[in-house]
N, C-alpha and C positions, 0 to 999 in steps of 0.2 A: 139155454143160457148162452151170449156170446163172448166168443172171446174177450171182447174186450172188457166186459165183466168180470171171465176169469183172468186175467192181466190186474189189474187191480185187486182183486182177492189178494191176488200172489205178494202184491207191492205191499199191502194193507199190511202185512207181516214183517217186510223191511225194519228189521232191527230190533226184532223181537224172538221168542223161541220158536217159532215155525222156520223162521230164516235160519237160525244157527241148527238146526234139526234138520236142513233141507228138505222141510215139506212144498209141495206144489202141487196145489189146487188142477185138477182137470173137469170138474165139472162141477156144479152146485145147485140144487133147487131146496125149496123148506124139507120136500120131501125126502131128496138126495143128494148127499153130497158126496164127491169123489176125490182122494189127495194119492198123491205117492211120498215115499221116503226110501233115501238111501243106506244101505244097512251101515257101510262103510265111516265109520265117524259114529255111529249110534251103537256101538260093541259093548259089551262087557270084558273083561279080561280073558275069556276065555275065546274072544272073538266071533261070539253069538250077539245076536239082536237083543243088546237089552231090553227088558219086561218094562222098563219104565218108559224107551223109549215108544214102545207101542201103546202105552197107555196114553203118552205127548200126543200121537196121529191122531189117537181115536177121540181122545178129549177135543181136540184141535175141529175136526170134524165134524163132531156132533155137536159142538157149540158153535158152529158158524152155522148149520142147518134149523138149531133152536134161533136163532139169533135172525135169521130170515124169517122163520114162522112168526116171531114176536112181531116183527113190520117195525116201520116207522118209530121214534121217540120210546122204543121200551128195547128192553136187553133183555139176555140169557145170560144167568147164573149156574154153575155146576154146581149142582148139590149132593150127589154121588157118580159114583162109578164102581166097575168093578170090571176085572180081564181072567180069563184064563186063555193059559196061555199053551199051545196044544204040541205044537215042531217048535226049532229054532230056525233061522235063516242066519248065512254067510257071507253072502256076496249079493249082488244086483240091489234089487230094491224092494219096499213090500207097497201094497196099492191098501188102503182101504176104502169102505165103501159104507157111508153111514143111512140108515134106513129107519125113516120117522115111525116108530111104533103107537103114538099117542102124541098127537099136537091139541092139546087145547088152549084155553083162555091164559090158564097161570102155571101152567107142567106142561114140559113136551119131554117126552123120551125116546131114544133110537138105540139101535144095535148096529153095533161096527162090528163089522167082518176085515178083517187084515190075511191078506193071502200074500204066495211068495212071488216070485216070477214063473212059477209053474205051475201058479193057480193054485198051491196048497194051502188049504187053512193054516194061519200061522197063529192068530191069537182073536179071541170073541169077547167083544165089552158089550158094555150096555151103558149109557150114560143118560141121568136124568138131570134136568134143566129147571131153574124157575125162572120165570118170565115177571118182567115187571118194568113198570116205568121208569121213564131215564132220569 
């Protein structure tokens, strides 16, 4: 993927919950997609990573990686998900990493892996997609 693909990813969010979430795209293909988020602004009161906002990354990512499987004139829809959520994180950032488990015709699903900045699992989704015309 090049940059300047991931550039517009990034923009494609302007003004939407990826932007207010500070997610940013570092890489993307159907098969894989790559974001970070800041934990900072994404807390719960106790000043851990909220659970929901890792559920934001990983939705966020595994529907732009459905949403490139679908191609041209069709989209991805979330039809579930699910997280557990294993450590918390504090500070820096978490990365995740969405990984096409089943791309077909009308369903695509991936598993996101969210780690922390030391590479610790921080939280495991799985998100399934329908695909359909625009």
């Amino acid at each position: 993927m090049t940059q300047e693909l991931v550039a517009l990813m990034n923009e494609a969010g302007t003004g939407h919950l990826p932007e207010r979430m500070g997610i940013e795209f570092v890489e993307a293909t159907a098969e894989r997609v790559v974001a970070r988020m800041p934990v900072r602004g994404n807390t719960q009161p106790y000043g851990l990573l909220h659970g929901g906002a890792s559920v934001v990354l990983a939705e966020t990512i595994g529907s732009t990686a459905a949403a490139m499987h679908a191609g041209t004139g069709r989209i991805a829809v979330g039809i579930e998900i699910s997280a557990t959520h294993h450590r918390s994180a504090t500070t820096g950032y978490v990365t995740g990493v969405a990984t096409q488990l089943h791309g077909g015709r009308t369903i695509a699903s991936y598993e996101i892996v969210i780690t922390d900045d030391e590479g610790r699992r921080v939280c495991t989704s799985r998100l399934t997609c329908m695909l359909r015309d625009q």
